[in-house]
C-alpha positions in Angstrom: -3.6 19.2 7.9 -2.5 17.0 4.8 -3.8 17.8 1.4 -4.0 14.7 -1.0 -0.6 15.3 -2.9 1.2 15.3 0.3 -0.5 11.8 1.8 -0.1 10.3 -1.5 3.9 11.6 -1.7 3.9 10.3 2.1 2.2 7.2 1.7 3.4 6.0 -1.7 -0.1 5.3 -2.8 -1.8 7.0 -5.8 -4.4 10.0 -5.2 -6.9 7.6 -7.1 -6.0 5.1 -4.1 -6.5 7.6 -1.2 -9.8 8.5 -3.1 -11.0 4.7 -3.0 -10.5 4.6 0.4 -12.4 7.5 1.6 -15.1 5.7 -1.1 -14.9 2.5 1.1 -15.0 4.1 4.5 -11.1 2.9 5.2 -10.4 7.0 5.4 -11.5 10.3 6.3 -10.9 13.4 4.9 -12.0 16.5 7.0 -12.4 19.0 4.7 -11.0 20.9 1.8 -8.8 23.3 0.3 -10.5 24.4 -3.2 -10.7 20.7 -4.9 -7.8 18.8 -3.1 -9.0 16.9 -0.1 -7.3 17.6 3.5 -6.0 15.0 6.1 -5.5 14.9 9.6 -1.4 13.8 10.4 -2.9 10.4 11.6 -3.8 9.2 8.2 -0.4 7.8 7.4 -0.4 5.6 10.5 -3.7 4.3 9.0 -3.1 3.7 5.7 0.1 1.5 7.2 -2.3 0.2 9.0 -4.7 -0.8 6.0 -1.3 -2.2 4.5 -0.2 -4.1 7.1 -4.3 -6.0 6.7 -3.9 -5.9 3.1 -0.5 -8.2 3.7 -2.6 -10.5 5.8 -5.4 -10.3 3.4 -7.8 -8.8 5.0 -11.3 -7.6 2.6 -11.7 -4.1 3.0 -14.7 -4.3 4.3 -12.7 -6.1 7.0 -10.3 -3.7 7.6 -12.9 -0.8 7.2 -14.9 -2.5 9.9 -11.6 -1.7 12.4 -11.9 1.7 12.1 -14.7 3.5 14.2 -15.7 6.7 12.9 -13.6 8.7 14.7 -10.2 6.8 13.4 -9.5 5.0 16.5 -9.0 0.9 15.7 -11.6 -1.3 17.2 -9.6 -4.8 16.2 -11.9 -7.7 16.9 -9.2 -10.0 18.1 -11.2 -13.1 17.7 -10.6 -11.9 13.7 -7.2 -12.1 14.2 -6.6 -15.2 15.5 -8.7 -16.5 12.9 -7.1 -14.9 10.2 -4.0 -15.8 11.9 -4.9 -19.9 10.9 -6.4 -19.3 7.9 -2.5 -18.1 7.0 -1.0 -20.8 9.2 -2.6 -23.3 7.0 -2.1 -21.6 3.8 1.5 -21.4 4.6 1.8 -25.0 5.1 0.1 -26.0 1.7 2.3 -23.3 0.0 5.5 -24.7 1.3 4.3 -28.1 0.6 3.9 -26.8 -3.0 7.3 -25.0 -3.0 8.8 -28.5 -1.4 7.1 -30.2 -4.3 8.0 -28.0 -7.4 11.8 -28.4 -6.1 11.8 -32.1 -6.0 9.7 -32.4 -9.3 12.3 -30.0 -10.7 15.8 -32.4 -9.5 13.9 -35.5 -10.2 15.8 -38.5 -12.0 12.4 -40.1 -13.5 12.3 -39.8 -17.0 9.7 -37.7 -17.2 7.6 -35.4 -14.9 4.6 -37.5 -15.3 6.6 -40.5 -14.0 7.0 -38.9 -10.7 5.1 -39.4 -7.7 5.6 -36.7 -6.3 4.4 -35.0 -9.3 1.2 -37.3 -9.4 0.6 -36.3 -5.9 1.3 -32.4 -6.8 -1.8 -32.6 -9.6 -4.2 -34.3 -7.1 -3.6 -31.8 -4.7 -4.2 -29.1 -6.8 -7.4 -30.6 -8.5 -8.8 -30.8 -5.0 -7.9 -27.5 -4.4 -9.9 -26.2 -7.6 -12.7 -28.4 -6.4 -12.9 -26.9 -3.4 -12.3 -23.3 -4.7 -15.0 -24.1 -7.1 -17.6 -25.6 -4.7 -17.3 -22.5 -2.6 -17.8 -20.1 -5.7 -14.2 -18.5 -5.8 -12.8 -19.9 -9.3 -15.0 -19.8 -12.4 -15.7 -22.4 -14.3 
């Protein structure tokens, strides 16, 4: 068995973290040892497994919903692949961001208003805010 200070020197994650967690359902401690919670060994291949979601941002009710109760992962693969577009196409609007930033940045005109490439850059991103907004995810 783990206690808490020895997941959270294992892990690299704060005791306030591992505590979240359990709070969430994304853990499991099985019992303890005065007031420090204990650990089976396999809790450090799920909390790289929680990090590994959190990269591919993945909610935790998500990632809590891969777990069964007995710490095995129950992946719904249809998730992934899903997940797996939804970064596909925010990795293509990112590097069409990135490709934009370093043209606005080298351009000759003038001024940065005087690009197009600029002009194209703040439509782009008041659509996005639009659409972040019409699906309740930016405040006013």
């Amino acid at each position: 068995m783990l206690d808490t200070s020895k997941v959270a020197k294992l892990s690299g994650l704060p005791a306030s973290t591992l505590r979240y967690y359990e709070e969430k359902g994304l853990i499991q401690s099985v019992g303890r040892k005065g007031i420090t919670r204990l650990f089976e060994p396999n809790i450090i291949e799920q909390l790289e497994f929680i990090a590994l979601a959190r990269i591919a941002r993945f909610s935790l009710e998500d990632i809590a919903a891969m777990f069964s109760k007995n710490g095995s992962y129950q992946i719904d693969r249809s998730l992934l692949k899903e997940k797996a577009q939804t970064l596909t196409d925010e990795i293509k609007r990112m590097t069409a961001v990135r490709d934009s930033l370093i043209h606005v940045s080298e351009c000759q005109a003038p001024s940065h208003i005087e690009c197009p490439k600029f002009q194209k850059l703040l439509r782009l991103a008041g659509k996005a805010q639009s659409k972040a907004k019409q699906k309740g995810k930016t405040k006013p």
